[in-house]
N, C-alpha and C positions, 0 to 999 in steps of 0.2 A: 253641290252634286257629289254623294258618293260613289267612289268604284272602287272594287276590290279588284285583284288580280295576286298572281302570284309567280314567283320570277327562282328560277333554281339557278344558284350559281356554283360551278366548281372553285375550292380553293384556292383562293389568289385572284379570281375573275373579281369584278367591278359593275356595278351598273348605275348605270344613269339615269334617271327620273325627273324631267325638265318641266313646268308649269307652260303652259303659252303665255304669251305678253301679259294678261292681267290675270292670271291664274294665282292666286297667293294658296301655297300649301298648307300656312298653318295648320296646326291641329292634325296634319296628319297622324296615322299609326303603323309602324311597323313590326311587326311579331317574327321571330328566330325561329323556324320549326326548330324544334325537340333541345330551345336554350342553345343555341351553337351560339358562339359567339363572334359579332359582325359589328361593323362601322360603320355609323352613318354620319355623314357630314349633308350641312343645309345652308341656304344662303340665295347669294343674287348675285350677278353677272356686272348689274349695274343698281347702284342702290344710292339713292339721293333720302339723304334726313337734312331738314324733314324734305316731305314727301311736293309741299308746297314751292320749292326753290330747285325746280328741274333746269332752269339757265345756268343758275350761279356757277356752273363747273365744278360742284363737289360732290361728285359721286366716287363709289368705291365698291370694288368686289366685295360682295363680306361674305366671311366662308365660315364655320363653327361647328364643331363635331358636336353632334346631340347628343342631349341628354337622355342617359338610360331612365327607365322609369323609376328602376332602384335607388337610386339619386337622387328623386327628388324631395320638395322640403316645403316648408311650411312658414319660412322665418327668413328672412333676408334684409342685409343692411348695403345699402348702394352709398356713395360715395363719389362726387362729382372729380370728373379730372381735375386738373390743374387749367385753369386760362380760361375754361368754357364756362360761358355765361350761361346754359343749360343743355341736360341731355336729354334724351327719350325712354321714359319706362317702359316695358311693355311685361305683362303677366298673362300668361297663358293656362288657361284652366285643363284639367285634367280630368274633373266629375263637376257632374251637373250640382247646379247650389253651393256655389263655390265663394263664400264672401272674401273679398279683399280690403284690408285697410294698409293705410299708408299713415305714417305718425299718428295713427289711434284713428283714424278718420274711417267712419266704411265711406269706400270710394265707388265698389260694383259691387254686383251678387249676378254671377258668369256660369255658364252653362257649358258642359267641354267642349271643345275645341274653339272657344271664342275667350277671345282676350281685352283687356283691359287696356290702354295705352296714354297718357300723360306726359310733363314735362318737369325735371326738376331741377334743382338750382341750389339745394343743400342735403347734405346728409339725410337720410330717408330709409323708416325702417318697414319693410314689406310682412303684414302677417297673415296670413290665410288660414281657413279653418280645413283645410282641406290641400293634399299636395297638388303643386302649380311647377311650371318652368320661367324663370324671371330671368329676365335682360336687360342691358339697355345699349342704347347707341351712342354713341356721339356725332352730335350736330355737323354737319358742312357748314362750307364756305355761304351763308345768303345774303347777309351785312358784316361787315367787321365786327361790328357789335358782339354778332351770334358765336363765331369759332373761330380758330387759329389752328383750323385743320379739316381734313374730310374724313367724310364718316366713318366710325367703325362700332362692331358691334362684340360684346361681352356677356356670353353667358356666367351670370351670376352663381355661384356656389352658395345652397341652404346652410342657415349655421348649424343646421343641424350635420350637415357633412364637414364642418370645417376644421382643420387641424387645430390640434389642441396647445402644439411650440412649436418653432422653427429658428433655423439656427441659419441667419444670414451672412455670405461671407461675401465684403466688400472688396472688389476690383477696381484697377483706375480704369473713368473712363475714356469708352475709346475718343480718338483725334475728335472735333468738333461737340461733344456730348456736353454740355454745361451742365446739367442736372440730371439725377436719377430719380423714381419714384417705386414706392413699393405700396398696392392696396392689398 
C-alpha cells in the first residue's frame, strides 16, 4: 500500500515514522526538498533473525542510518563473522529488472522495492546489474549450533565506495576483550 505525505521540519527537529506490528517499510523513499541535507536512520524495536525462532530470547533493537541513494553500488563482498555458523543476506532493489547474483549464480531478477533474502555461511560476492542496498544480519540465539550472540544488522558498503588504504592503529585491549576483528 503506497502513501505519500509530506512532513516540514525545522532544523534540529526529528521525526518519527513507526510501521504498525506487521508493517515492514522496506523499500520506502524519501526525498530532501531542494537537496537539504537530513538523516535517516531505519530498523526495529525488536528484531528476532531469523524471523522463525521468536522464543529463543534473541532479539535485538537494530538501528542503521540509511543509505543515501548516492551511495549506492553494484558490487559487494560479505564476509561472515567470526563463530556464526550462518548470517542473513538481504538485497534490496532500487529499479525494476534488477538481476542478482551471488558467487556467479543469478539468484533473483527483483523489481524496486522488493528484496531478495538468503543464508550464508562463507565469503559471498554480491553483483547486480543495477544499484541495490545490501545487508546482512547476524543470526540469534535458536540452537547453539546457530550463534553465540543476538542479532545484529550491517549495512554493507559497495566496493565501489570502498576506501582505497587505511592506516590501522592498534590499542591494548580493553579489561575482558580476548580478540579484536577488523572486516
Amino acid at each position: 500500500l503506497a502513501t505519500t505525505f509530506t512532513i516540514t521540519l525545522i532544523k534540529g527537529e526529528t521525526y518519527l515514522y513507526q510501521g504498525d506490528r506487521d508493517l515492514d517499510l522496506t523499500g520506502s523513499i524519501i526525498h530532501a526538498k531542494n537537496c537539504k541535507k537530513i538523516v535517516v536512520y531505519s530498523g526495529a524495536e525488536q528484531t528476532f533473525t531469523p524471523i522463525a525462532c521468536p522464543t529463543a530470547g534473541g532479539a535485538n533493537v537494530l538501528i542503521e542510518q540509511s543509505t543515501p541513494t548516492n551511495t549506492l553500488g553494484t558490487a559487494f563482498l560479505l564476509t561472515p563473522a567470526p563463530n556464526m555458523e550462518k548470517e542473513l543476506l538481504k538485497v534490496l532493489a532500487t529499479r525494476n529488472n534488477t538481476n542478482v547474483y551471488v558467487n556467479g549464480v543469478l539468484v533473483a531478477i527483483l523489481n524496486k522495492g522488493v528484496s531478495y533474502e538468503d543464508y550464508f555461511s562463507i565469503p559471498s560476492f554480491i553483483k547486480t546489474n543495477k544499484p541495490v542496498i545490501t545487508a546482512y544480519f547476524g543470526v540469534g540465539f535458536c540452537t547453539n549450533s546457530q550463534a553465540y550472540g543476538g542479532p545484529f544488522m550491517v549495512l554493507v558498503t559497495p566496493l565501489e565506495q570502498a576506501i582505497k588504504s587505511s592506516t590501522i592503529i592498534a590499542i591494548a585491549s580493553p579489561p575482558g576483550v580476548r580478540k579484536q576483528y577488523v572486516q
